[in-house]
N, C-alpha and C positions, 0 to 999 in steps of 0.2 A: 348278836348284833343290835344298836342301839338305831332306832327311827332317826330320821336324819331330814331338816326344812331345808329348801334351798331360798335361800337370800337374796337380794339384789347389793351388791357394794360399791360403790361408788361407779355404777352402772355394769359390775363384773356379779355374774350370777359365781354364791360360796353358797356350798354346801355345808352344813352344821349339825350337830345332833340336838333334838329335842329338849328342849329345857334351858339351853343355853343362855346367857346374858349376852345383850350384843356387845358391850364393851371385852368381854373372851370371847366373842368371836373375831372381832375384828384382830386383836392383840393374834391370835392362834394361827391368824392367817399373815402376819408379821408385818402388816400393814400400817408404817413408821411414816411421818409424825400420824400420832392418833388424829391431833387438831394442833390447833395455834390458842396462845392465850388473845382474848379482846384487846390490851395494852400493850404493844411490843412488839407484840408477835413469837413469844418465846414459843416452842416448841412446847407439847405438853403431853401427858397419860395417864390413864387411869391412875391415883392415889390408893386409895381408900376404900373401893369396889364395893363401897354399900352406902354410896347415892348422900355422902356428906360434903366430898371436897368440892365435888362440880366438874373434876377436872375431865369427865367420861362423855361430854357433852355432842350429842350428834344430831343429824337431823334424821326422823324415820317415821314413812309415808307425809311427807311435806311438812312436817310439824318439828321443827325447832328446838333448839335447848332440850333436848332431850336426854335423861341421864343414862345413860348405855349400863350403867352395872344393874338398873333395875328391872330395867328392858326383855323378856323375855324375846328370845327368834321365835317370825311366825314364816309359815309358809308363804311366798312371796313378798314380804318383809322389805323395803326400798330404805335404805341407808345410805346415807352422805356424811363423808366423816367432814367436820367444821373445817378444813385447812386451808381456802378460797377467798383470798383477801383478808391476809395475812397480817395483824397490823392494823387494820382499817376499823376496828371496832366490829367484827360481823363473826371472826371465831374464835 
């Protein structure tokens, strides 16, 4: 059995295993739209899972633009996935 941090997600305590990216945690917990693009507000998701496209962007412990594929999960770990004004230039 694999050590497991529990998360905080968009204020829902997940459970994860050790090592984790947060951008696979959030996806594994099927947690759809990931974010919003800044323009439009398209819907968006992980690309590229290794911190080139940007598309993985979260906020974790109050800190912004955060790239979720490079992201390890730590124990008590606060994630905010960007989808909160949608459109408006914020995710």
């Amino acid at each position: 059995m694999s050590e497991t941090v529990t998360i905080e997600l968009d204020g829902e305590a997940l459970t994860v295993p050790v090592g984790t990216p947060v951008a696979a945690a959030i996806l594994a917990a099927g947690r759809t739209p990931y974010r919003h693009h800044a323009k439009g507000g398209s819907p968006r998701a992980p690309y590229c899972l290794m911190g080139v496209c940007f598309d993985c962007l979260v906020t974790v412990d109050d800190v912004p633009d955060c790239r979720g594929c490079l992201v390890e999960v730590a124990e008590g770990m606060r994630v905010t996935r960007q989808v909160i004004g949608a459109g408006d230039g914020h995710g």
